[in-house]
C-alpha positions as a Markdown table, in Angstrom:
| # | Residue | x | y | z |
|---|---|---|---|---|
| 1 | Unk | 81.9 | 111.2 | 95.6 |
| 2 | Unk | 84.5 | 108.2 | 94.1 |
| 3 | Unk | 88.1 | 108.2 | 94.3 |
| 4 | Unk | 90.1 | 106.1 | 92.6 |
| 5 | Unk | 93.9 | 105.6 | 92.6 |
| 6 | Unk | 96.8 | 102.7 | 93.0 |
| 7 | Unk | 97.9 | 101.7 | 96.1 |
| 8 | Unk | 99.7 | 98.2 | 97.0 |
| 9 | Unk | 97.9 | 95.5 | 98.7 |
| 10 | Unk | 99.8 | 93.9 | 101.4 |
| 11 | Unk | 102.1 | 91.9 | 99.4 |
| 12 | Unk | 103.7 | 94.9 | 97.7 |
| 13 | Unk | 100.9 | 94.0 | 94.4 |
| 14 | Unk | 100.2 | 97.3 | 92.5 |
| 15 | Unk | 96.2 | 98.0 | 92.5 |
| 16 | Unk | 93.2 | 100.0 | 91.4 |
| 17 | Unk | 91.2 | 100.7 | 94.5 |
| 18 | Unk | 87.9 | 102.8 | 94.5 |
| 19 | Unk | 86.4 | 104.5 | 97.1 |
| 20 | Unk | 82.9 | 105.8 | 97.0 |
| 21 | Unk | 81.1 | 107.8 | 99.6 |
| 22 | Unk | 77.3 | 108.0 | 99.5 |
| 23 | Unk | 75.4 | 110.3 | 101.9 |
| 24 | Unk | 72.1 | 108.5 | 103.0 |
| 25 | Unk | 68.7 | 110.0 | 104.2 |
| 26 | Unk | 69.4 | 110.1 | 107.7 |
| 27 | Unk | 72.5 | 111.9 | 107.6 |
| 28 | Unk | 74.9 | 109.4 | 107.4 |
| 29 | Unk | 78.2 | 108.1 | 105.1 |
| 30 | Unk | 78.5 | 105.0 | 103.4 |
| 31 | Unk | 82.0 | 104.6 | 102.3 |
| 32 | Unk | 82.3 | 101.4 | 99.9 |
| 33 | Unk | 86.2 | 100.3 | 99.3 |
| 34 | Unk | 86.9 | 98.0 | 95.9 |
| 35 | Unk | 90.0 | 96.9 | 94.4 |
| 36 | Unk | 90.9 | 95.9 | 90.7 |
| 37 | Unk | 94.1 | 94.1 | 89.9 |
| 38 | Unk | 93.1 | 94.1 | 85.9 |
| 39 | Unk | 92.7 | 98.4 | 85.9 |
| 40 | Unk | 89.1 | 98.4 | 86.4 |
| 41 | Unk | 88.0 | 95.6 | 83.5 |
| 42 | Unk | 86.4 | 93.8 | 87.5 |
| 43 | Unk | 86.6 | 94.8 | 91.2 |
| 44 | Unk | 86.0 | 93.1 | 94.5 |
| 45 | Unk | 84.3 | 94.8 | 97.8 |
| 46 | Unk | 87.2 | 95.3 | 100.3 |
| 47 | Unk | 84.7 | 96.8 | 103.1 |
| 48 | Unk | 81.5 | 98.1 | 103.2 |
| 49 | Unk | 81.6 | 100.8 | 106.1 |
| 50 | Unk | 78.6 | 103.4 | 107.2 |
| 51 | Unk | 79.4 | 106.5 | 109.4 |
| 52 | Unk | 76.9 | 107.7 | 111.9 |
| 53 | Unk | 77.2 | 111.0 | 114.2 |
| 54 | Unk | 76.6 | 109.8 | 117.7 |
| 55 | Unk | 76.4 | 112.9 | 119.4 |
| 56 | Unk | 78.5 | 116.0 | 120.4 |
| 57 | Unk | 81.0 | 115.8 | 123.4 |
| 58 | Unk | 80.6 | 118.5 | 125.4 |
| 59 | Unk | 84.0 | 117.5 | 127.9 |
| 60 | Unk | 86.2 | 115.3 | 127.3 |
| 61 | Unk | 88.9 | 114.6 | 129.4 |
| 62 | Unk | 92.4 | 112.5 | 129.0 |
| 63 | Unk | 96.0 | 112.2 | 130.4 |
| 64 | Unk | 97.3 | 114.9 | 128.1 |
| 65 | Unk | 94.8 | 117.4 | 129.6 |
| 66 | Unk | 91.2 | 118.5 | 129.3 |
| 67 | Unk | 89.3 | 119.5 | 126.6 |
| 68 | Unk | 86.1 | 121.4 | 126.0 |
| 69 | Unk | 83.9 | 121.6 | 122.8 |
């Protein structure tokens, strides 16, 4: 899946940024950021993230209360 819309860097600068999410073999997300400050004509890697499920909680426990999956 990509997404692409405009969104400001930190200096205010209008943007192009792309997000693409790839699911790999083992079950996880890769989500790959770019940005393009020339609407798309080059872009540059922002981050490079992959998601991984570690596991399912089966109680958790805070100071707002407990909670059970």
């Amino acid at each position: 899946m990509v997404l692409t819309g405009t969104w400001p860097d930190a200096a205010g600068r209008p943007r192009t940024v792309r997000m693409t999410y790839t699911p790999e073999a083992d079950g996880a997300v890769r989500q790959v950021a770019e940005a393009s400050y020339d609407s798309g004509t080059s872009w540059t890697l922002d981050f490079d993230y992959t998601y991984r499920r570690i596991g399912r909680a089966t109680n958790r426990s805070s100071s707002m209360g407990t909670n059970s999956d």
